[in-house]
Each structure stands twice: as C-alpha cells, then as structure tokens.
C-alpha positions as CSV (number, residue, x, y, z in Angstrom):
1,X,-38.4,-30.5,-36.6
2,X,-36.8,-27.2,-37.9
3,X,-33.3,-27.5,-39.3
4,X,-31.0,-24.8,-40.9
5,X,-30.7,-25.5,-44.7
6,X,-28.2,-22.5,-45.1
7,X,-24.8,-22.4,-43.7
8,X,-23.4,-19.2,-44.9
9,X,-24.1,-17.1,-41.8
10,X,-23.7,-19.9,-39.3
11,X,-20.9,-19.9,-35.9
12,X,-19.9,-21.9,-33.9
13,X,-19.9,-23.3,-30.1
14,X,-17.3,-24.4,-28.0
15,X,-17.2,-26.8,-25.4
16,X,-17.3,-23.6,-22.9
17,X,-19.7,-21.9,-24.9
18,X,-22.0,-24.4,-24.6
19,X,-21.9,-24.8,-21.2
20,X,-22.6,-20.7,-20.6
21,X,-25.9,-21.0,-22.7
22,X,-27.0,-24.2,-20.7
23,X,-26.6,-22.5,-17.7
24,X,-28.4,-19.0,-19.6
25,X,-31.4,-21.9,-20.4
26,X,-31.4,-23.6,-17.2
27,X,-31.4,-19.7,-15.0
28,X,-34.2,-18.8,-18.1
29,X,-36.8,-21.9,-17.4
30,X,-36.3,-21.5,-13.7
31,X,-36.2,-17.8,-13.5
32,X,-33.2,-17.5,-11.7
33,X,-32.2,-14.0,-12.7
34,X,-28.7,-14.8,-10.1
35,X,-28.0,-17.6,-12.7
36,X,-28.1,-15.1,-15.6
37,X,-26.1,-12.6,-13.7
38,X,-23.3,-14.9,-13.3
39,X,-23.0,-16.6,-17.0
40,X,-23.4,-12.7,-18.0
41,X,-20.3,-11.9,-16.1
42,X,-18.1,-14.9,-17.6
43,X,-18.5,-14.2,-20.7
44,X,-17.5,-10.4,-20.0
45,X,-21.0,-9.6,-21.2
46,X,-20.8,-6.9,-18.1
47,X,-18.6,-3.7,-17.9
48,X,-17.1,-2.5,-14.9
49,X,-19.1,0.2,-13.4
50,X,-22.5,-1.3,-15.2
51,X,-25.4,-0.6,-13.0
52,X,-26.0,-4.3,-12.0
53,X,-29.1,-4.1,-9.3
54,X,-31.2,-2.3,-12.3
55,X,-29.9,-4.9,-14.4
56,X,-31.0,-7.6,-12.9
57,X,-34.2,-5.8,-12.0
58,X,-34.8,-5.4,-15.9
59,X,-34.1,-9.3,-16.9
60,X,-36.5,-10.4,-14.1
61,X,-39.0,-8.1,-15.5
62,X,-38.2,-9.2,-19.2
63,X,-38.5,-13.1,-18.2
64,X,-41.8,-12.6,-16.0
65,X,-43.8,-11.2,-19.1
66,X,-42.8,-13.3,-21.8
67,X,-42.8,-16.4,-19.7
68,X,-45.1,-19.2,-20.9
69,X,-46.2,-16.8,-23.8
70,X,-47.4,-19.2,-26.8
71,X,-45.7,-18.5,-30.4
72,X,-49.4,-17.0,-31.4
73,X,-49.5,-14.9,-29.2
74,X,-45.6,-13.6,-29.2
75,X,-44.7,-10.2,-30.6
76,X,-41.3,-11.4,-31.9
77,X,-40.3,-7.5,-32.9
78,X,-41.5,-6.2,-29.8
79,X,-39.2,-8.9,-27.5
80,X,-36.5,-8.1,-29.7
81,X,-36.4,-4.9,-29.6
82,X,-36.9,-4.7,-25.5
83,X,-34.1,-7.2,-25.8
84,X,-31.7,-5.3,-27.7
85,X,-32.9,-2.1,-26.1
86,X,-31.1,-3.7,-22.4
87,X,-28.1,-4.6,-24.3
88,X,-28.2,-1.3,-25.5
89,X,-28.4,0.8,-22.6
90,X,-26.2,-1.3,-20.3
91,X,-23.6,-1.9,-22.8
92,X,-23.7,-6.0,-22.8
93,X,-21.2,-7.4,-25.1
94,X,-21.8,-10.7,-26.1
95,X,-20.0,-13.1,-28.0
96,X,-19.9,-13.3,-32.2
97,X,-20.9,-17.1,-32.3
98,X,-23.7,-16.3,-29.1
99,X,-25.6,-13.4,-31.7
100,X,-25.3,-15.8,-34.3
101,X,-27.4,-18.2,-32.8
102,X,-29.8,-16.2,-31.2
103,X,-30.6,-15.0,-34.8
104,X,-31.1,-18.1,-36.2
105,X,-33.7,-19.0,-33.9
106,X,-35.5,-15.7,-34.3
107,X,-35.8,-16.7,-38.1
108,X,-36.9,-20.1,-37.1
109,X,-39.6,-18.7,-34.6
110,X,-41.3,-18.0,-38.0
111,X,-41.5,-20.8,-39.6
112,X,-42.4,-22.1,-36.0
113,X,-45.3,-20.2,-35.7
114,X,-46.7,-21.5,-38.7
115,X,-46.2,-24.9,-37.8
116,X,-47.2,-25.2,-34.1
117,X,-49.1,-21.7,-33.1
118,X,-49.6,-23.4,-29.3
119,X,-45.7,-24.0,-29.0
120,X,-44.5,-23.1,-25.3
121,X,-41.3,-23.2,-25.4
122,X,-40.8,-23.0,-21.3
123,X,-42.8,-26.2,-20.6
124,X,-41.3,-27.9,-22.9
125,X,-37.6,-27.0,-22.0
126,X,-38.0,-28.2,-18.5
127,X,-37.0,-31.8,-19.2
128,X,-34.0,-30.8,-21.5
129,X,-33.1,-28.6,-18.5
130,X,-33.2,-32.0,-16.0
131,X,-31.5,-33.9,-18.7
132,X,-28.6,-31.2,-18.5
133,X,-28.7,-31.3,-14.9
134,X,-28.5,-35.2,-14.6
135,X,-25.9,-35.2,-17.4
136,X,-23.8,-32.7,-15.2
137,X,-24.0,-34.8,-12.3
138,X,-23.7,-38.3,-13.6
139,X,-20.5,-40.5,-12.5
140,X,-19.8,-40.6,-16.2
141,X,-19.7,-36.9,-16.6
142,X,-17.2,-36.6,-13.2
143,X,-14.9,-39.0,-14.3
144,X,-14.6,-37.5,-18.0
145,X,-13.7,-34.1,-16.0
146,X,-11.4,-35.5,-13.6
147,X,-8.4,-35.3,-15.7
148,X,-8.9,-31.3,-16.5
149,X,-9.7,-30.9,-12.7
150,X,-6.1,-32.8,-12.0
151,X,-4.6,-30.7,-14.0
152,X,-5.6,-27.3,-13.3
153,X,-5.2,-28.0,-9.6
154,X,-1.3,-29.2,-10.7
155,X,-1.2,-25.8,-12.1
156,X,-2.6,-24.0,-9.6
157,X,-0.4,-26.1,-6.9
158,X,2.8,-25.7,-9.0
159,X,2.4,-21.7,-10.1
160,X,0.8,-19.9,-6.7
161,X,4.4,-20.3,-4.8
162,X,6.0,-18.8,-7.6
163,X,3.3,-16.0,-8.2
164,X,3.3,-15.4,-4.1
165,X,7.1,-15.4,-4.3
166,X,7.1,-12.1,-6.8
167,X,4.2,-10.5,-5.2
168,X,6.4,-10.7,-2.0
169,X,9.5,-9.7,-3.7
170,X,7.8,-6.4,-5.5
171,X,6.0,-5.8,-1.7
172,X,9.6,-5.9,0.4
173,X,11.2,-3.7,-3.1
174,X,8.1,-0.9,-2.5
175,X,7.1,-1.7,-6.4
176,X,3.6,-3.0,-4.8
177,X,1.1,-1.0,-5.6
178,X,-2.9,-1.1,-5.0
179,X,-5.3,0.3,-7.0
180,X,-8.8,1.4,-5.5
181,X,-12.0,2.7,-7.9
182,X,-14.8,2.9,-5.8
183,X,-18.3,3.0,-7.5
184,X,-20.0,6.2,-7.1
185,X,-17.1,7.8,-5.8
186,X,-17.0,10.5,-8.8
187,X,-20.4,11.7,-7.8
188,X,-20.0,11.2,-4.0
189,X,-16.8,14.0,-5.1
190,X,-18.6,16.4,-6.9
191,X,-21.5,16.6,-4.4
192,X,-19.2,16.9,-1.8
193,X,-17.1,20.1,-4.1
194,X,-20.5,21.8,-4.5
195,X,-21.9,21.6,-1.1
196,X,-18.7,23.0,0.2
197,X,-18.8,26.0,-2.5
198,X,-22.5,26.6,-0.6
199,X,-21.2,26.7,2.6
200,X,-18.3,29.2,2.0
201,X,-20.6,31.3,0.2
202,X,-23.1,31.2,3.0
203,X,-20.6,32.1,5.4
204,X,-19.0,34.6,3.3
205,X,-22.5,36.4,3.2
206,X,-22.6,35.8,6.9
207,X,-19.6,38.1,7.6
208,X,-20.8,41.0,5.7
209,X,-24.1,41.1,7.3
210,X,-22.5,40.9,10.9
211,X,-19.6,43.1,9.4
212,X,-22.2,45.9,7.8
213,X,-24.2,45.5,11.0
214,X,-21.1,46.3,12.9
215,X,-20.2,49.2,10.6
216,X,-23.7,50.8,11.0
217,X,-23.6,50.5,14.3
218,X,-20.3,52.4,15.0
219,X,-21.1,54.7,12.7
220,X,-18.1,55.0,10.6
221,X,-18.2,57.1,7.5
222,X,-18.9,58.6,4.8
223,X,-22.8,58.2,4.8
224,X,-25.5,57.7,2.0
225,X,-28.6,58.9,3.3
226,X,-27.9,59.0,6.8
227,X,-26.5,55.7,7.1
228,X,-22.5,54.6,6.9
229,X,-21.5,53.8,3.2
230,X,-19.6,50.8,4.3
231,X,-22.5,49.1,6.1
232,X,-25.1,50.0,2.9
233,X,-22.5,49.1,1.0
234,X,-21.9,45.4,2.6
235,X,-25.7,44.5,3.8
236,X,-26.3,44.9,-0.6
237,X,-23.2,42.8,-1.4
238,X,-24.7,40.1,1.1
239,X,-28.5,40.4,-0.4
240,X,-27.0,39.8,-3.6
241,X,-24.7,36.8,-2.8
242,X,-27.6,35.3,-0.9
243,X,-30.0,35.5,-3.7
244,X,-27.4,34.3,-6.1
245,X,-26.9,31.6,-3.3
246,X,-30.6,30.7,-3.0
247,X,-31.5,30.8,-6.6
248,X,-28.2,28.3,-7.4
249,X,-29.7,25.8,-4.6
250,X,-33.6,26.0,-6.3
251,X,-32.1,25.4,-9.8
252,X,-30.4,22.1,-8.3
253,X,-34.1,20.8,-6.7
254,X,-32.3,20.8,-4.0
255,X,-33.1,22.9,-1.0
C-alpha cells in the first residue's frame, strides 16, 4: 500500500466532490465517454461555446490507448502531457482540490512502478466501481438521502410559485427579455457578408459588360482606335473587377 507521508501540498474533497470523481472513475473503467461528458459539465470544467463533439472524440481516443496499459509499460510524461495538452486546447477548468489529487497520484505512480511493474490499474478498479454502484443503490444509502431529497423538493415546491409569479409580473410589465447566442452563428454571418460582397461585385461587372456592349454597339463617342471610348473604357473596368473578383475567390480555396 502507498500512503502520502507529506501533507503540505495536500486538498481536500467534499461530499460532492467525491461523488463527481466516482462517477469520472466509474465512466473511465467502463469507457463511457457520455459519463465523462456530463461530470465535466458539473463541475463547469466546460465553457460555453467549447467544441464538445471533438471533445468527446479526443477523451474516447485518450481512454482507448492507455486502457489496460501496465505501469512498465506506461509513459507517464507522455499521458500527461496529451492530458494537459486537451485541457489546454479546450480550456477545461477543473477544480483546485481535483489537480491536487491527480498530482499526487502521478508522484505515486513512481513509487508504484517500482513496487508492482504488472499493476493494471483498470482490472483492478472494476470491483471498487461495483462496490460504488451497490453502495449507491443500497436501502441504506436511499434512506440516508431521503431527508436532503425532502428537502430540496420543499424548496423547489415552496420557491417555483414565487419565481413563476415575477417571471409573469416582468412578462405582463414588457421587462422580459430573451436572450439567444446561437453556436456558429458568427461564422454562418461573416460567410453570409462575403458571399454577398461576391455577388454585387459580380453583378456590378455584369452591367458594364452589357452596358460597354451596348455603348459599342450604338456607337456613341469619342473613339479610341475605331471603337467608342465609353465601351473600351467599361469592357477594361469589368476585366479588371473580374480578375480582382476571381483571384479574391482562389485565395479563399473556394471556388
């Protein structure tokens, strides 16, 4: 058994804490990335706009290569680093006392690998995972929760007419207001404000080719080398703009 001898860097769990990381172990043993997902979004681990389908893509990806990996033959730096490297680029923020312990059992992995190189730390977290399970789900465990279950249904019973009550009061005032952000929305804008800039453009360079066309055709004057001015003059501007045009659309990669 590995214990910590020093207490100076040391946090510690709540009763909610606690509960988030068994549900963190119990999704890790039975790589239920959903699981994760969900203890990762009550502990406001995940921003709001956070790219969660290539999140979740990356943790089942993490958990499938390092799953039933012995100590001997775990890169501790590497995982870490691929670890901190998510956090990293999706901005998870996770608790003070949550850190804490994951550090300490990185420095116990090392005395761990000296001690038991064929450790497997999955097959041997399966049973603690049932135990959690049957401890959740034992009569013992329900009627221990009952009272906090009372009571937060006494609260919920005895607030929502009063907070339905104001929200009805603000909505017959006019002082209700909604607010909607879809995700995306930004980008969907700006495609949308550039396409349009095409178009005009394109159409612009439309009229002075019919226009020039028109022009030459009619034979208005003065002329540059036998042809009208005007009609030289506008078939140019319109090469130009559609160059300008074409070149603008190849530079995107977008044709």
């Amino acid at each position: 058994m590995i214990v910590p001898l020093d207490y100076g860097m040391m946090g510690s769990l709540d009763d909610r804490l606690v509960r988030q990381i068994e549900d963190l172990l119990i999704g890790i043993v039975r790589m239920d990335v959903d699981r994760i997902m969900t203890v990762l979004e009550a502990l406001g681990s995940i921003r709001p706009g956070t790219d969660t389908r290539s999140l979740y893509s990356e943790l089942y990806d993490f958990l499938d290569r390092y799953y039933h990996v012995p100590l001997y033959q775990l890169n501790t730096p590497e995982l870490v680093g691929e670890l901190l490297d998510i956090v990293r680029r999706y901005r998870l923020r996770l608790p003070p006392d949550l850190v804490l312990m994951i550090r300490s059992l990185m420095l116990a992995e090392a005395g761990g690998r000296r001690l038991y190189p064929e450790f497997d730390m999955m097959t041997l977290a399966k049973p603690y995972v049932k135990r959690i399970i049957m401890r959740r789900l034992s009569l013992k465990r329900r009627i221990k929760d009952a009272p906090d279950t009372l009571e937060d249904i006494e609260t919920l019973v005895r607030l929502a007419p009063k907070q339905v009550q104001s929200i009805l009061s603000k909505a017959s005032r006019g002082e209700l207001s909604v607010k909607v952000d879809p995700l995306g929305i930004d980008e969907f804008l700006h495609e949308l404000d550039r396409s349009s800039n095409r178009l005009a453009f394109a159409m612009i360079c439309a009229a002075l080719v019919i226009g020039s066309s028109i022009t030459i055709s009619a034979g208005f004057g003065p002329f540059l080398f036998g042809f009208p001015l005007l009609g030289v003059a506008g078939f140019g501007l319109a090469a130009v703009l559609g160059f300008w045009l074409l070149f603008s659309i190849m530079r995107g990669g977008k044709l």
